[in-house]
VOKE-141484 format. One record per atom (N, C-alpha, C): chain; x, y, z; atom name; residue number from 1. Coordinates in steps of 0.1 Angstrom, whole numbers, plus 5000, padded with zeros to 4 digits. Each point is the difference from the previous one (the first is absolute). Example, Ala and Ser with C-alpha at 12.3 -4.5 7.8 and 13.67 -1.06 7.14 Angstrom:
// VOKE-141484
ATOM | A | 5132 | 4943 | 5078 | N | 1
ATOM | A | 4991 | 5012 | 5000 | CA | 1
ATOM | A | 5009 | 5012 | 5000 | C | 1
ATOM | A | 4996 | 5011 | 4993 | N | 2
ATOM | A | 5009 | 5011 | 5000 | CA | 2
ATOM | A | 4992 | 5011 | 5008 | C | 2
***
This chain:
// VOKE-141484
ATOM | A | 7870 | 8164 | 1891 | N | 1
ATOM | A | 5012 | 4994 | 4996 | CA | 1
ATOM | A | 5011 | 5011 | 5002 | C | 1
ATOM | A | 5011 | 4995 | 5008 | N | 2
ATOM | A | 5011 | 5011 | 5000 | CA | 2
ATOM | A | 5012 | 4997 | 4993 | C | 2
ATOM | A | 5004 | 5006 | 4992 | N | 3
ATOM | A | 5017 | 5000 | 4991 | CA | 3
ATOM | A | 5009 | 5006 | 5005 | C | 3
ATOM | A | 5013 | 4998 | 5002 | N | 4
ATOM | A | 5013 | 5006 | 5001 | CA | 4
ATOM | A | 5001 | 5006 | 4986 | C | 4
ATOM | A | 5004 | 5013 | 4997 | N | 5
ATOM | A | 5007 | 4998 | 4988 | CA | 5
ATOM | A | 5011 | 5006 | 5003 | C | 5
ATOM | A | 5011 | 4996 | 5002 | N | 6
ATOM | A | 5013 | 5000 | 5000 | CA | 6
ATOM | A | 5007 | 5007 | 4988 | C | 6
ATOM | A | 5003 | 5008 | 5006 | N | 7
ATOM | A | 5009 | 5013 | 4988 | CA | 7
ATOM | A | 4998 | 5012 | 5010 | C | 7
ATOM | A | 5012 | 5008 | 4993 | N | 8
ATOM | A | 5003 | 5015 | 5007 | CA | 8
ATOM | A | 4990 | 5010 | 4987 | C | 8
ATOM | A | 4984 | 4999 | 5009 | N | 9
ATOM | A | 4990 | 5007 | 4990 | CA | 9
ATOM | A | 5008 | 5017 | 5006 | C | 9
ATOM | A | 4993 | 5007 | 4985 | N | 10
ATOM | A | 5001 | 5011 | 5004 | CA | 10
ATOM | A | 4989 | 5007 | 5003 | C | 10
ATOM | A | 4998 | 5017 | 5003 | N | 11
ATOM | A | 4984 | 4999 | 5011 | CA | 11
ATOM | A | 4993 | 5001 | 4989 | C | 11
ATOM | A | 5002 | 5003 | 4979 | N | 12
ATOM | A | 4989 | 4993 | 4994 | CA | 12
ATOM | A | 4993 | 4989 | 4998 | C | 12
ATOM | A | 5007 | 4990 | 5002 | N | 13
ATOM | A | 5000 | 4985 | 4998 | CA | 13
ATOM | A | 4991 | 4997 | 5018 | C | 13
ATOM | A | 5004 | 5003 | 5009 | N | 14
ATOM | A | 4994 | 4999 | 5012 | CA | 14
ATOM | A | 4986 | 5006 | 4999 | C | 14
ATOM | A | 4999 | 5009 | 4994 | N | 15
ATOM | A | 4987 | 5005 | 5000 | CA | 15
ATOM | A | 4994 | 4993 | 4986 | C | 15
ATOM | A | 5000 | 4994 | 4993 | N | 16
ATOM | A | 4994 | 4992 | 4991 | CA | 16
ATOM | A | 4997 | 4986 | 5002 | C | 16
ATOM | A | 5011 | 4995 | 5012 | N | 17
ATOM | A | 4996 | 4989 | 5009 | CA | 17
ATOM | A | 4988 | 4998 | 5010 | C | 17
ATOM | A | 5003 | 5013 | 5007 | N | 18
ATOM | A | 4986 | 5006 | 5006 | CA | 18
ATOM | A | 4984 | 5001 | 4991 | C | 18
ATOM | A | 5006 | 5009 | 4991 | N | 19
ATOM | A | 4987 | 4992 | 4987 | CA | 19
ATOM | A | 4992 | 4993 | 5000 | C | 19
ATOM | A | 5012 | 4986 | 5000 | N | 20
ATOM | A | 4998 | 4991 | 4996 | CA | 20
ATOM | A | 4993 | 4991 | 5007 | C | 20
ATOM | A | 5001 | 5004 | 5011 | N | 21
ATOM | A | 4994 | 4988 | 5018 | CA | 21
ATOM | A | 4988 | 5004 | 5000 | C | 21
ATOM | A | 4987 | 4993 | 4991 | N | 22
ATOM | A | 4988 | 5002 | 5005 | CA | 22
ATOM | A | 4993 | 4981 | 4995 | C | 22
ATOM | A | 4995 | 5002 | 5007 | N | 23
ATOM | A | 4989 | 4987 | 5003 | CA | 23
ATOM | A | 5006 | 4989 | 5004 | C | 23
ATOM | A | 5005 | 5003 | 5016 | N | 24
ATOM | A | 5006 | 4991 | 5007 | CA | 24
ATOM | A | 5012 | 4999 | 4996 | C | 24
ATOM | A | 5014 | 5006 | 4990 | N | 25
ATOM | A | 5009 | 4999 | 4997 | CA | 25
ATOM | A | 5008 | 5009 | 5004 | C | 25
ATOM | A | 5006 | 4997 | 5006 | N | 26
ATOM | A | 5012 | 5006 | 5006 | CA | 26
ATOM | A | 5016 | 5003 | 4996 | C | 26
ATOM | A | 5006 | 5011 | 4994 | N | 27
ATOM | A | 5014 | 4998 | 4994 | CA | 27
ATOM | A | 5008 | 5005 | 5010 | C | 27
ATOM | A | 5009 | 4993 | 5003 | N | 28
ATOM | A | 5011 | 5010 | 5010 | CA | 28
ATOM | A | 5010 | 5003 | 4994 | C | 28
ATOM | A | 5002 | 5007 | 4998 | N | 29
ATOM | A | 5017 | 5006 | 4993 | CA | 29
ATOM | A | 5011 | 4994 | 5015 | C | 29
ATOM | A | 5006 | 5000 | 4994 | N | 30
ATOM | A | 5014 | 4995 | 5010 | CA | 30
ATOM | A | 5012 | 5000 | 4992 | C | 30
ATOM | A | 5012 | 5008 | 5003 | N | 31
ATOM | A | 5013 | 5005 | 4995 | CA | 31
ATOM | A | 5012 | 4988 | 4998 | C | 31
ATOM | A | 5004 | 4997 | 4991 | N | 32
ATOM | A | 5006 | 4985 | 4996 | CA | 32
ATOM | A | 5007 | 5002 | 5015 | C | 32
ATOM | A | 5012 | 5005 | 5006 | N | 33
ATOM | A | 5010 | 4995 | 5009 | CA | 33
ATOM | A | 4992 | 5007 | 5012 | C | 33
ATOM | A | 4989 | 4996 | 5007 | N | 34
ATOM | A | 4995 | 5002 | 5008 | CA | 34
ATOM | A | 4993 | 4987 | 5007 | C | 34
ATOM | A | 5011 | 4989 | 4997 | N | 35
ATOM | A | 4996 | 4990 | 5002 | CA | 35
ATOM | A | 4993 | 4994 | 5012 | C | 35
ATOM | A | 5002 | 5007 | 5014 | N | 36
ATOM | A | 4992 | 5000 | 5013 | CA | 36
ATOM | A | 4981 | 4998 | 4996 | C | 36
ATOM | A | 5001 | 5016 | 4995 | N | 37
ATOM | A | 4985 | 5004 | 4992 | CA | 37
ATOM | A | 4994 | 4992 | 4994 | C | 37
ATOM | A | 5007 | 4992 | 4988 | N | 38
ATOM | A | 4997 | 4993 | 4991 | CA | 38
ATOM | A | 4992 | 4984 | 5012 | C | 38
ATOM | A | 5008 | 4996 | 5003 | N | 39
ATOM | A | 4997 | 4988 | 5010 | CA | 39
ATOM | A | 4987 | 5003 | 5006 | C | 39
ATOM | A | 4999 | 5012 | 5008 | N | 40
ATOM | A | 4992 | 5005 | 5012 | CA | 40
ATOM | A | 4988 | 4997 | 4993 | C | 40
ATOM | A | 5000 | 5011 | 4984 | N | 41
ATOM | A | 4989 | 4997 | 4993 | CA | 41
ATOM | A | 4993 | 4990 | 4993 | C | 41
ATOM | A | 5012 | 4990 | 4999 | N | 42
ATOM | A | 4994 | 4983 | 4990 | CA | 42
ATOM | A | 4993 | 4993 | 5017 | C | 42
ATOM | A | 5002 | 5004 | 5011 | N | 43
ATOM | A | 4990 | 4991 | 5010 | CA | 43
ATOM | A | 4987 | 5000 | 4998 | C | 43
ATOM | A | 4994 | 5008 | 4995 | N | 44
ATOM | A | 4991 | 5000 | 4995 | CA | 44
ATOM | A | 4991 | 5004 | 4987 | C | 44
ATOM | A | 5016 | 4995 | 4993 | N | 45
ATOM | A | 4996 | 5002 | 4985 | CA | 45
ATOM | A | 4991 | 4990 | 4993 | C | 45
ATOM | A | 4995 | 4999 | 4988 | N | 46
ATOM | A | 4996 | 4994 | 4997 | CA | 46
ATOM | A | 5011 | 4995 | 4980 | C | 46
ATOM | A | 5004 | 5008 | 5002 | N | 47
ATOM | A | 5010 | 5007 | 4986 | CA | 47
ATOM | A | 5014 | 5006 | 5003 | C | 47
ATOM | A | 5005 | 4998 | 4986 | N | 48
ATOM | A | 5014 | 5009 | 5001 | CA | 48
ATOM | A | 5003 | 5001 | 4985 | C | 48
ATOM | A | 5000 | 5013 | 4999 | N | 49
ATOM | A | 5005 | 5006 | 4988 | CA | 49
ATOM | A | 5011 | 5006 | 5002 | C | 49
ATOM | A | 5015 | 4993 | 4992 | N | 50
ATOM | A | 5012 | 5005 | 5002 | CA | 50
ATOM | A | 5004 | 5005 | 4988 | C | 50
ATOM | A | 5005 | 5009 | 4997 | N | 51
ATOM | A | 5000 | 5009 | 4988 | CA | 51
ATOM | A | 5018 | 4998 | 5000 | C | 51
ATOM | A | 5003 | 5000 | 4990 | N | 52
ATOM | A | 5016 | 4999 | 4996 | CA | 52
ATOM | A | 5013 | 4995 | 5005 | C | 52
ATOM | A | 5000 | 4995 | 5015 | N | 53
ATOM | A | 5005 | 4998 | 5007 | CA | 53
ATOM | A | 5000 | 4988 | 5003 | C | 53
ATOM | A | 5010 | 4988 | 4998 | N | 54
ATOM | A | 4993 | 4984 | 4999 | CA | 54
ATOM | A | 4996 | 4997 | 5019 | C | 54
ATOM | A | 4995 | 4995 | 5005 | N | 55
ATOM | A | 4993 | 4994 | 5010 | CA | 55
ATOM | A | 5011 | 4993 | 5006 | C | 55
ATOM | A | 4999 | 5000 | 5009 | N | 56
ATOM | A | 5011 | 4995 | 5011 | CA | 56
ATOM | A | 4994 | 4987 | 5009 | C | 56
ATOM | A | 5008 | 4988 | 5003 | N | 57
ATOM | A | 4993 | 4989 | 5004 | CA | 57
ATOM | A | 4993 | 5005 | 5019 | C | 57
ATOM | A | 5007 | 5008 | 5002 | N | 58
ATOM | A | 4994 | 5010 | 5011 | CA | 58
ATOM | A | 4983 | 5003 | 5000 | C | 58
ATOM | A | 5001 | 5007 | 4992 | N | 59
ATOM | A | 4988 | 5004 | 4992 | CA | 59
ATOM | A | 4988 | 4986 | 5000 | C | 59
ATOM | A | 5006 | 4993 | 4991 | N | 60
ATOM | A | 4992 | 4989 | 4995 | CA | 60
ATOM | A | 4997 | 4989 | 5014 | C | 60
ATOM | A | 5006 | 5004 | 5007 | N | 61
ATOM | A | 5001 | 4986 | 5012 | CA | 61
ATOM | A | 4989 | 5010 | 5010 | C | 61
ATOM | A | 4993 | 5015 | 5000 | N | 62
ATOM | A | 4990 | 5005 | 5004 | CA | 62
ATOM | A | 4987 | 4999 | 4996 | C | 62
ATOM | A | 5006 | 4992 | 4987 | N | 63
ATOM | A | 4983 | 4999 | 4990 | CA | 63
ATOM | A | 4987 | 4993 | 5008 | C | 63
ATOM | A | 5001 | 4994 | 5006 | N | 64
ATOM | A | 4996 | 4988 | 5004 | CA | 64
ATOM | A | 4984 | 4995 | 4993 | C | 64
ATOM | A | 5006 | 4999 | 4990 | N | 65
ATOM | A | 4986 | 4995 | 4985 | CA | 65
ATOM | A | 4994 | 5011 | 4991 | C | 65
ATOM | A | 5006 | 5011 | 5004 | N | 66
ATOM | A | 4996 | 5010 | 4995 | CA | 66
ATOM | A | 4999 | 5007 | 4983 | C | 66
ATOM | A | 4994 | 5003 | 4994 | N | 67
ATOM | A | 5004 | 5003 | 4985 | CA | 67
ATOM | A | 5010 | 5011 | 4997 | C | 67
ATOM | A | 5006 | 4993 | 4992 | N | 68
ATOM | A | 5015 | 5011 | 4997 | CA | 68
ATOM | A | 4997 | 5004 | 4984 | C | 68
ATOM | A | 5001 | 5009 | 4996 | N | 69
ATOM | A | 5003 | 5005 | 4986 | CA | 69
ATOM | A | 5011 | 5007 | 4999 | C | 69
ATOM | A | 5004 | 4993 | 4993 | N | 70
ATOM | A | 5020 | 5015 | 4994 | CA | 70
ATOM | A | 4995 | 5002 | 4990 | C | 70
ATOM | A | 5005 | 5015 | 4996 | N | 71
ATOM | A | 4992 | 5012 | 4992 | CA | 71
ATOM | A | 5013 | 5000 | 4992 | C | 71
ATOM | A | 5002 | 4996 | 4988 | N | 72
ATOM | A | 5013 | 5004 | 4994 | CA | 72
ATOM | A | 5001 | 5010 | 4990 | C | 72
ATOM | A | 4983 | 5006 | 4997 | N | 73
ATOM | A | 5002 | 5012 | 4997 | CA | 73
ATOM | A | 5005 | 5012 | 5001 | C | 73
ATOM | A | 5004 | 5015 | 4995 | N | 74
ATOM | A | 5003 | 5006 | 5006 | CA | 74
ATOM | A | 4987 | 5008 | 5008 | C | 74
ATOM | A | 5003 | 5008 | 5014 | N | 75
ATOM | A | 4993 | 5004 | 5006 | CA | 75
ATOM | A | 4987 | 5008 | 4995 | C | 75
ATOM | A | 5003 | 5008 | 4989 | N | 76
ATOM | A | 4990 | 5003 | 4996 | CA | 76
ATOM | A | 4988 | 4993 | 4995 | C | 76
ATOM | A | 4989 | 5000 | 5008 | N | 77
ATOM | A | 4987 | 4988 | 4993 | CA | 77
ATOM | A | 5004 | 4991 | 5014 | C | 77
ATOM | A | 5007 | 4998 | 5007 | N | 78
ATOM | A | 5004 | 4991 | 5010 | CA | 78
ATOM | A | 4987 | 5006 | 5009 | C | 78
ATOM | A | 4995 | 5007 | 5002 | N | 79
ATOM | A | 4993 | 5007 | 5012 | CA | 79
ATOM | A | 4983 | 4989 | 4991 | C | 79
ATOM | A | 4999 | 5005 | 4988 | N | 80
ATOM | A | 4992 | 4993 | 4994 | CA | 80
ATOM | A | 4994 | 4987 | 5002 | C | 80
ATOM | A | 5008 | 4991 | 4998 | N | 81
ATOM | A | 5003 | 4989 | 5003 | CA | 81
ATOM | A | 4999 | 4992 | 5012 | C | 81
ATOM | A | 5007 | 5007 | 5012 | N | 82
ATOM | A | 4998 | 4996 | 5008 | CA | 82
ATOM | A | 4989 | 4996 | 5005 | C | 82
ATOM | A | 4987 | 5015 | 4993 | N | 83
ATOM | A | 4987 | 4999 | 5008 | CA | 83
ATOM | A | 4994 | 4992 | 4991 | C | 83
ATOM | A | 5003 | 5000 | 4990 | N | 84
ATOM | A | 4991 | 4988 | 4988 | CA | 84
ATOM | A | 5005 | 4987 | 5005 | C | 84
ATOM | A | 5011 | 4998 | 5005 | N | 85
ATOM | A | 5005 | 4983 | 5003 | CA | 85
ATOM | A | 4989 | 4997 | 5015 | C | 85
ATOM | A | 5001 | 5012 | 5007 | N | 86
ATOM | A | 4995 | 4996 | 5015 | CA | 86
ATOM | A | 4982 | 5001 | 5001 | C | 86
ATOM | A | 4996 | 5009 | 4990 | N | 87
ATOM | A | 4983 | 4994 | 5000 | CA | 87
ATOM | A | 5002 | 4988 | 4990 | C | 87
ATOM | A | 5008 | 4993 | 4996 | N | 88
ATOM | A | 4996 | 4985 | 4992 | CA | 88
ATOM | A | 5004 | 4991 | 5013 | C | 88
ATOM | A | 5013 | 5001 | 5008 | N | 89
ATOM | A | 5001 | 4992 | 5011 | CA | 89
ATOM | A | 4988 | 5004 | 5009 | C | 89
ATOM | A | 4993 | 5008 | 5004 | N | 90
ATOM | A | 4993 | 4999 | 5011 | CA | 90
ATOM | A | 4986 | 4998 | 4994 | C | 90
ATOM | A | 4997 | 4999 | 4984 | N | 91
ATOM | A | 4988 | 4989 | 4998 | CA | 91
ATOM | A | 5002 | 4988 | 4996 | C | 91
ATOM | A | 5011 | 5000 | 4998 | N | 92
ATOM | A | 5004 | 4982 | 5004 | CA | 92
ATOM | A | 4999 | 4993 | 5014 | C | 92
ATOM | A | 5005 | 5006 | 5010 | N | 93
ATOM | A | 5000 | 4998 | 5014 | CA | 93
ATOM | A | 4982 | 5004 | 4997 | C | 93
ATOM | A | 5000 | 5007 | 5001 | N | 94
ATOM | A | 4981 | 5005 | 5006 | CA | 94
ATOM | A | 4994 | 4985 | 4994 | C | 94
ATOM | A | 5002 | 4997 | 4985 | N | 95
ATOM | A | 4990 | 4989 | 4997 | CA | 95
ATOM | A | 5003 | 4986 | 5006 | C | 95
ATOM | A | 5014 | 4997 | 5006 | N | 96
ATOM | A | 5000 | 4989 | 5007 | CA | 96
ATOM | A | 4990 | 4996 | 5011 | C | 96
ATOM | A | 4993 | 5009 | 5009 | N | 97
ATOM | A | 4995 | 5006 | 5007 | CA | 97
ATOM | A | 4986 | 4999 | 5000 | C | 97
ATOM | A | 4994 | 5000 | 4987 | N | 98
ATOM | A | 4987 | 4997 | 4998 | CA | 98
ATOM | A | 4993 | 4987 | 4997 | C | 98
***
């Protein structure tokens, strides 16, 4: 399973994302106004974690069925979460499957 997570990570948070991507889970950091990147990455996303920054109907018209989570937390623990939200989506998707 691959996530956007959308926010300007810093290279501790990036490396805690990194972490975070094990058993078929994938986190991509991607910088809020890098919005080219952001797109390139939801083609084959399966996720999008947008951190503080409300979502733009841009954004949302790339989803194409995709699971969205907004994180209204503050970032700290956001790295957390993300990987706890995305092994619950990808054994939900996994058990549809069996």
């Amino acid at each position: 399973m691959k996530v956007v997570f959308q926010y300007d990570a810093s290279p501790g948070l990036a490396q805690e994302l990194a972490r975070l991507s094990v058993g078929g889970i994938s986190i991509a950091p991607c910088p809020e106004g890098d919005l080219p990147r952001v797109l390139a990455l939801m083609a084959d996303a399966e996720a999008l974690f947008h951190v503080l920054r409300p979502i733009t109907a841009e954004i949302v018209a790339a989803l194409k069925g995709q699971l969205v989570h907004a994180a209204s937390q503050s970032v700290k623990g956001a790295a957390e979460a993300v990987g706890n939200a995305a092994k619950s989506a990808a054994g939900k998707v996994r058990g549809l499957f069996k």
